[in-house]
C-alpha positions in Angstrom: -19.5 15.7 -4.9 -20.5 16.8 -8.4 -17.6 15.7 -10.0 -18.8 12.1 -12.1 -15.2 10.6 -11.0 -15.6 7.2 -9.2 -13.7 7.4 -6.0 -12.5 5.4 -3.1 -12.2 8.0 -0.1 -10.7 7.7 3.6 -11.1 10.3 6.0 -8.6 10.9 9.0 -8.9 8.9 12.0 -10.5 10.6 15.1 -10.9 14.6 13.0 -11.6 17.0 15.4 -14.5 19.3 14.1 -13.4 22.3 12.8 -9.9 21.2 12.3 -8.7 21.1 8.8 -6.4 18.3 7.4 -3.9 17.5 5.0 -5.3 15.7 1.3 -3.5 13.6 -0.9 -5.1 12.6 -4.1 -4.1 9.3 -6.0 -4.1 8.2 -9.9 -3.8 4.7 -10.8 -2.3 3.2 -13.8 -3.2 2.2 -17.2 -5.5 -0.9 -16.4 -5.8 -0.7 -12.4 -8.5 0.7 -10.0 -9.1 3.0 -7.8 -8.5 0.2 -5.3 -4.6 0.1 -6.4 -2.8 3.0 -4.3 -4.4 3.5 -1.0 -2.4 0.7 0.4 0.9 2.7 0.0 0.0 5.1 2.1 -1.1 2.7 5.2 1.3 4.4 7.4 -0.2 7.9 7.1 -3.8 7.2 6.9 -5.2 8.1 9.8 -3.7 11.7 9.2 -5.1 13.1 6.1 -7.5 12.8 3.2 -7.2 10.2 1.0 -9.3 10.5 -2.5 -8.4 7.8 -4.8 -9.9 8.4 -8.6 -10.8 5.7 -10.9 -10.5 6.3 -14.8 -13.4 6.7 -16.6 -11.9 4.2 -19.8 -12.3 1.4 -19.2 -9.2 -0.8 -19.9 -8.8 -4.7 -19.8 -9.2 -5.9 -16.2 -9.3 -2.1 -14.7 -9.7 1.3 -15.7 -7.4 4.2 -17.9 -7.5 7.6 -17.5 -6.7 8.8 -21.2 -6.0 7.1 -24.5 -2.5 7.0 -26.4 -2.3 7.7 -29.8 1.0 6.2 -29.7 4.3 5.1 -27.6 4.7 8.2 -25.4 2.2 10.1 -27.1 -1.2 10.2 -25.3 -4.5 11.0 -27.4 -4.7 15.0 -26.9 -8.2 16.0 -27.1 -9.0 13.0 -24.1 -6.2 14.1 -22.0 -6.4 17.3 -21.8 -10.0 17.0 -20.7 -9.3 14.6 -18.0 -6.5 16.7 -16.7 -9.3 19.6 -16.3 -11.8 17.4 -14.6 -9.0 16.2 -12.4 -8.5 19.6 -11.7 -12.3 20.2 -11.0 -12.1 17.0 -8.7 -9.6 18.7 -6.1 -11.1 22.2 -6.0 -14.4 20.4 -5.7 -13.2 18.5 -2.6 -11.2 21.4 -1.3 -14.3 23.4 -0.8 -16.6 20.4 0.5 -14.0 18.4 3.1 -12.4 19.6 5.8 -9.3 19.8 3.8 -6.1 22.6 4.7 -5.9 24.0 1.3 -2.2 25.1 2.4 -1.4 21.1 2.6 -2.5 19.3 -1.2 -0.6 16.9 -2.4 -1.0 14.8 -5.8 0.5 11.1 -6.1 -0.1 8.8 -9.1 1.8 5.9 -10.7 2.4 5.5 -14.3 -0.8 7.1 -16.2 -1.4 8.7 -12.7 2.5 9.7 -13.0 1.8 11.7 -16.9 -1.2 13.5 -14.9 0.3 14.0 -11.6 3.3 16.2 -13.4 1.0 17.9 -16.0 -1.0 18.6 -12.8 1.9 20.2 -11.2 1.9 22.4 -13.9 -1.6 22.9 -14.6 -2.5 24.0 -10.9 1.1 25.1 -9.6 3.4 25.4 -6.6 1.3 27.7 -4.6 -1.6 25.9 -4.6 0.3 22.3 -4.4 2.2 21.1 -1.1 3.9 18.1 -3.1 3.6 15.8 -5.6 4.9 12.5 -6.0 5.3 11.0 -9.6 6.1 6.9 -9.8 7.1 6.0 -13.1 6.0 8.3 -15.4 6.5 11.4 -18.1 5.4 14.3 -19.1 4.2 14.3 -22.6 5.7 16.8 -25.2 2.6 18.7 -26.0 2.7 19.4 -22.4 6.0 20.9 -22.1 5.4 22.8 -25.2 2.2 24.2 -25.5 0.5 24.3 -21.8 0.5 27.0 -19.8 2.2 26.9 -17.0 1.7 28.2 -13.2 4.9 28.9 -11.4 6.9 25.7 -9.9 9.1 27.3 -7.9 10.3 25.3 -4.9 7.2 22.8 -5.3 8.5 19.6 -3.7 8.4 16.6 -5.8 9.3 13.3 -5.8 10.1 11.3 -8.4 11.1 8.0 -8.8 11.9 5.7 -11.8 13.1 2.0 -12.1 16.4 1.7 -14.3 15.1 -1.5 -15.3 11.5 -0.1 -16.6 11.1 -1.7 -19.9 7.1 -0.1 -19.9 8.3 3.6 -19.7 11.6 4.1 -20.1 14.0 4.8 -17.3 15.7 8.3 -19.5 12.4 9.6 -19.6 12.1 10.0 -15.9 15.3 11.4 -16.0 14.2 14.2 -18.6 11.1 14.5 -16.2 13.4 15.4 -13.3 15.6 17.7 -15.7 12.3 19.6 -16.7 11.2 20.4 -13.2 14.8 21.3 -11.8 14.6 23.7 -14.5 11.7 25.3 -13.7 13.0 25.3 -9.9 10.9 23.0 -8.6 12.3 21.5 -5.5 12.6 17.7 -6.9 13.9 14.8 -5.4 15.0 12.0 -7.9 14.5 8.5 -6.8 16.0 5.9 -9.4 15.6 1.9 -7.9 17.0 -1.0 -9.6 13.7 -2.6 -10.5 10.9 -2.5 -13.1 7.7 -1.1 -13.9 6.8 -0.6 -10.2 6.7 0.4 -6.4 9.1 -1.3 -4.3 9.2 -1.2 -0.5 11.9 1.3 -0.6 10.0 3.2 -2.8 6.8 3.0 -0.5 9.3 3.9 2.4 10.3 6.9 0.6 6.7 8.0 -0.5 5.9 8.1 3.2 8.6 9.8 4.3 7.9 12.3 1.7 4.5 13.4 2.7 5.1 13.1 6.7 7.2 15.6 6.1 5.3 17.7 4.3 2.1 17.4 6.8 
């Protein structure tokens, strides 16, 4: 890979040569690792791709992927060149793993969240398989100004916790709005926790992509 991403990568258990697979690709929050997400997806592991990106800021402890200029509002000129390298990142592996390009699929939580829905945007639904955003928005500038490829009945799942005192639990909501407008097919998963994954939302998440494999 050319791509100057740090990356954690798992490959599917036992591939058969010449047989291509199903890729999922992970962002991690504001602060975490590339080490953070891979653990959700235990259960389906041995069946795809996994690529797991660490941001390139560092941030406290761990890692960001872009700035914010303020609440809600990420710094524009350092998102919206993350979001292309991102995109660089998965047509990049596309062409050098044994990846279906029929079955991509993008999952991030929080930060990863903001990019995974730009993302869905950015590349589209007939490129994407799924994405799955946990506990995030997609910024203004986003909604107003990017182009967009065509969303239509792009599965997507969302989920937000009604107690999320980090991002707000309405601005998952408008999330879902935005993409039901824009026919995607979105499912809309609101848990009575935090800022967070729970096991329900794990269980979810998995049954998600297995069906999309």
């Amino acid at each position: 890979m050319k791509s100057p991403f740090i990356f954690d990568y798992t490959a599917p258990k036992n591939a058969e040569t010449g047989k291509l697979y199903p890729a999922v690709f992970l962002l991690h929050g504001m602060g975490s690792n590339e080490k953070d997400l891979p653990v959700l997806l235990n259960d389906i592991k041995d069946e795809c791709h996994i690529f797991s990106l660490q941001g390139p800021i560092l941030e406290g402890q761990g890692y960001a992927f872009f700035t914010i200029e303020e609440f809600g509002k990420p710094q524009r000129n350092v998102f919206d060149q993350v979001v292309l390298h991102i995109k660089a990142f998965v047509d990049e592996a596309i062409q050098e793993y044994a990846i279906d390009a029929n079955k991509v699929f993008l999952m991030g939580f929080s930060q990863g969240a903001i990019l995974t829905q730009t993302l869905s945007l950015v590349i589209g639904g007939e490129r994407l398989a799924g994405t799955v955003a946990l506990s995030g928005y997609l910024p203004q500038h986003v909604k107003e100004e990017y182009g967009k490829h065509s969303v239509k009945g792009l599965p997507m799942l969302i989920t937000h916790g009604t107690m999320d005192y980090v991002l707000p639990f309405h601005w998952g909501q408008a999330s879902r709005d935005f993409f039901e407008e824009y026919n995607a097919d979105v499912q809309f998963m609101e848990f009575e926790d935090g800022h967070g994954v729970t096991p329900e939302v794990q269980r979810e998440i998995i049954t998600f992509l297995k069906s999309k494999f």
